[in-house]
C-alpha positions in Angstrom: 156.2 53.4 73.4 156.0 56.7 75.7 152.4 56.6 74.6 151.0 53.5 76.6 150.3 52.7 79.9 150.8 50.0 82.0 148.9 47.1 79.9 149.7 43.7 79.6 149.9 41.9 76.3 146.6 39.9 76.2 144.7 42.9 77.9 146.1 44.8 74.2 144.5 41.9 72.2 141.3 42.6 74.2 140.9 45.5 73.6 141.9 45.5 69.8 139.3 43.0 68.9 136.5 44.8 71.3 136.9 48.4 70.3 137.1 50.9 67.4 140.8 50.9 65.8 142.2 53.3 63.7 145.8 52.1 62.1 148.6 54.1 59.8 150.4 51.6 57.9 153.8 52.6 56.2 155.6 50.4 53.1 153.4 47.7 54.3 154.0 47.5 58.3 151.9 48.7 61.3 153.3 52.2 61.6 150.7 53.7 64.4 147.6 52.5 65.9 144.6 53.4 68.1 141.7 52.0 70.0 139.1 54.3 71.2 135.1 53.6 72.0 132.2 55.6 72.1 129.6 56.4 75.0 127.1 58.7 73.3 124.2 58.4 75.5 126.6 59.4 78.4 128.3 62.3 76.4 131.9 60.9 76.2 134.0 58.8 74.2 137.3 57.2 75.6 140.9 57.1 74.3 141.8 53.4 75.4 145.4 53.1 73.8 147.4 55.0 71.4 150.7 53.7 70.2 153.2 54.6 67.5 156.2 52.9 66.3 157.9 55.8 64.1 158.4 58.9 66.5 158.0 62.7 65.6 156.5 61.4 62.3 152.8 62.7 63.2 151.2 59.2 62.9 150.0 59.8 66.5 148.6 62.9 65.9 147.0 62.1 62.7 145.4 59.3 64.3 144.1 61.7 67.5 142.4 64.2 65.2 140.4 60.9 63.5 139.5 59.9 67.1 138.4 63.7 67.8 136.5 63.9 64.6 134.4 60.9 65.3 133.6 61.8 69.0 132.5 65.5 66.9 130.5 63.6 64.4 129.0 60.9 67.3 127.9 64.2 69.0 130.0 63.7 72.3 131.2 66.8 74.2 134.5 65.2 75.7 137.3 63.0 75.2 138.6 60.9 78.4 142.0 59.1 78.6 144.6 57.6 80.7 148.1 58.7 79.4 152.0 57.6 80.5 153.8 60.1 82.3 156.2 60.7 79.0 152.9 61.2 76.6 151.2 63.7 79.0 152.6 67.0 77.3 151.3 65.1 73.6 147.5 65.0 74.7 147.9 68.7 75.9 148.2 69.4 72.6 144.9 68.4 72.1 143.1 70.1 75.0 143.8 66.9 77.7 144.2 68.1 81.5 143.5 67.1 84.5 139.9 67.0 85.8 137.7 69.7 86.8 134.3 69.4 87.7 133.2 73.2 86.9 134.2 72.6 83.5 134.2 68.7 82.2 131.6 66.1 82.9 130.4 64.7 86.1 133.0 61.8 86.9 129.9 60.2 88.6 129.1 59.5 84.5 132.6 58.5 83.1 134.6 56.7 86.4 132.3 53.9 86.4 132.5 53.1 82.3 136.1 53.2 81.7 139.1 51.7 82.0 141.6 52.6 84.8 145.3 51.6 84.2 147.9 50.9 86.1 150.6 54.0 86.5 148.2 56.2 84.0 147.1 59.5 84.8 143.7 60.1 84.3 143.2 62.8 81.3 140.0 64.6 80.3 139.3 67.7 77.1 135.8 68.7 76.5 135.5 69.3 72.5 134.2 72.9 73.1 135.8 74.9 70.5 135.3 72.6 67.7 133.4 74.3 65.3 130.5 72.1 65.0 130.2 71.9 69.0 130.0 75.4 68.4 127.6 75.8 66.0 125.2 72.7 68.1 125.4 74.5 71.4 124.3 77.9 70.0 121.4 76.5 68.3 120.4 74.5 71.5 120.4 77.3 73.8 118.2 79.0 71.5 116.0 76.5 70.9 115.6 75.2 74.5 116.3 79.3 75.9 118.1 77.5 79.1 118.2 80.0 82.2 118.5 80.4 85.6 115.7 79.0 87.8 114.2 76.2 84.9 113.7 73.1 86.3 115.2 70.4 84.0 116.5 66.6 84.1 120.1 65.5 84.0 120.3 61.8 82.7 122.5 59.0 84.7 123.7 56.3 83.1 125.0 52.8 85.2 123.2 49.9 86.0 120.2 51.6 84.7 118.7 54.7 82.9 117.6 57.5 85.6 116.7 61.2 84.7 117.5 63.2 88.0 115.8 66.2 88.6 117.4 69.8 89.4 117.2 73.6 88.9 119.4 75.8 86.7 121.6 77.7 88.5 123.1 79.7 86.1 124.0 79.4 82.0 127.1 81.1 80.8 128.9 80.4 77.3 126.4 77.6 76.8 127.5 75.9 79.8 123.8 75.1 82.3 124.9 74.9 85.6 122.6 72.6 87.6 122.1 71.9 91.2 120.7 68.6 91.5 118.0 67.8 94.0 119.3 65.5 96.8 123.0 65.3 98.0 124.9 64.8 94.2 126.7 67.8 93.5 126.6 70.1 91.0 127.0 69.5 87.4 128.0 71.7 84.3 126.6 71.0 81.2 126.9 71.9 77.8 123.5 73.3 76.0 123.7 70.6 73.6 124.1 67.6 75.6 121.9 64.5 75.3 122.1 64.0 78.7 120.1 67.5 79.2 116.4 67.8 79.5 113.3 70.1 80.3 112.0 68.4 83.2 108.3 66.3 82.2 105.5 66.8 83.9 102.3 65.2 84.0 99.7 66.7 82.2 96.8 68.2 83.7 93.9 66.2 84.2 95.9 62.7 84.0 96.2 60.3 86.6 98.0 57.5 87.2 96.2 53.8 85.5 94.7 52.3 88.4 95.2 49.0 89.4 93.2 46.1 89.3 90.9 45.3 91.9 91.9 41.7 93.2 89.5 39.4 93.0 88.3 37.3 96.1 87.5 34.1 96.8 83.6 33.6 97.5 82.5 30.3 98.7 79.9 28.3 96.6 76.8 28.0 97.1 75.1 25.3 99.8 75.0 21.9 97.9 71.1 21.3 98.1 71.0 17.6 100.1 69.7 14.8 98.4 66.3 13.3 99.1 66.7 9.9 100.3 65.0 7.3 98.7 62.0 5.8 100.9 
């Protein structure tokens, strides 16, 4: 199978009961098979296996354009994989390269959530041209009229949820280039992504809930002595 990685036998049954599978079956056998998951809030879904036991009978392909159409549908601007050596001119097909930080997502998003096999190159498409992506990112750019010098919010995901702040640099095609406050470099991202945000401020007026006083301990008063009894 040119298609998969380096994975071991019980790290495929892993993943099969874990994930989302797609499967092709032909006159009653397993003819072609996928596993895939989605990251929505992080803008990215993830190709984990693809394998085919009939070659150059488009089973794998079929079962890619399902994938793609669900990451479309989920809302997710790229696809991420790791792909064999003999399968890497397949996923170009499909838009899959190398990675690029001027034109896919931050890898500061994606390298901590997936899985890294062994001898796998690492393989990335954003879903750009599709034409719902299309269609999304025009109306977001209208709606939200990114452009250079807005201050805005670019969502983290890891151990926790974070919004980090930064300023548009630039917007071309729909793409909002931000410079991030701090040291983290620069990210591109598309008009539509959920991970994309006017930056909040507080309103005028409002201030923070203050805390409670704490209370202190006050002695009691003087016990009044006791007459003694004559």
């Amino acid at each position: 199978h040119r298609e998969l990685p380096d994975i071991k036998t019980t790290e495929i049954r892993g993943l099969l009961h874990e994930h989302k599978t797609k499967c092709l079956w032909r006159g009653g056998a397993l003819a072609a098979v996928v596993v895939y998951r989605l990251f929505e809030e992080s803008d990215f879904g993830e190709v984990l296996l693809i394998a085919s036991a009939l070659k150059r009978q488009g089973f794998a392909k079929t079962l890619m354009n399902l994938v793609v159409d669900d990451c479309v549908a989920a809302g997710v601007h790229y696809v991420v994989l790791c792909g064999s050596s003999g399968a890497l001119k397949f996923f170009e097909r499909f838009g899959f390269g190398p990675y690029d930080k001027k034109i896919h997502l931050s890898d500061k998003v994606w390298k901590p959530k997936i899985y890294e096999f062994r001898n796998a190159s690492l393989q990335i498409c954003n879903l750009f041209d599709r034409p719902i992506i299309k269609r999304r990112m025009k109306e977001a750019q209208t709606a939200h009229q990114w452009s250079t010098g807005m201050m805005v919010e670019v969502r983290r995901i890891q151990h926790r949820d974070v919004w980090m702040k930064g300023k548009i640099q630039g917007v071309a095609n729909c793409i909002v280039h931000v410079k991030l406050h701090g040291s983290d470099p620069d990210e591109y991202l598309p008009s539509s992504s959920p991970r994309l945000r006017v930056m909040r401020v507080q309103e005028p007026g409002s201030t923070p809930t203050p805390r409670a006083a704490k209370r202190t301990r006050t002695s009691s008063p003087a016990a009044r002595p006791r007459k003694r009894r004559s």
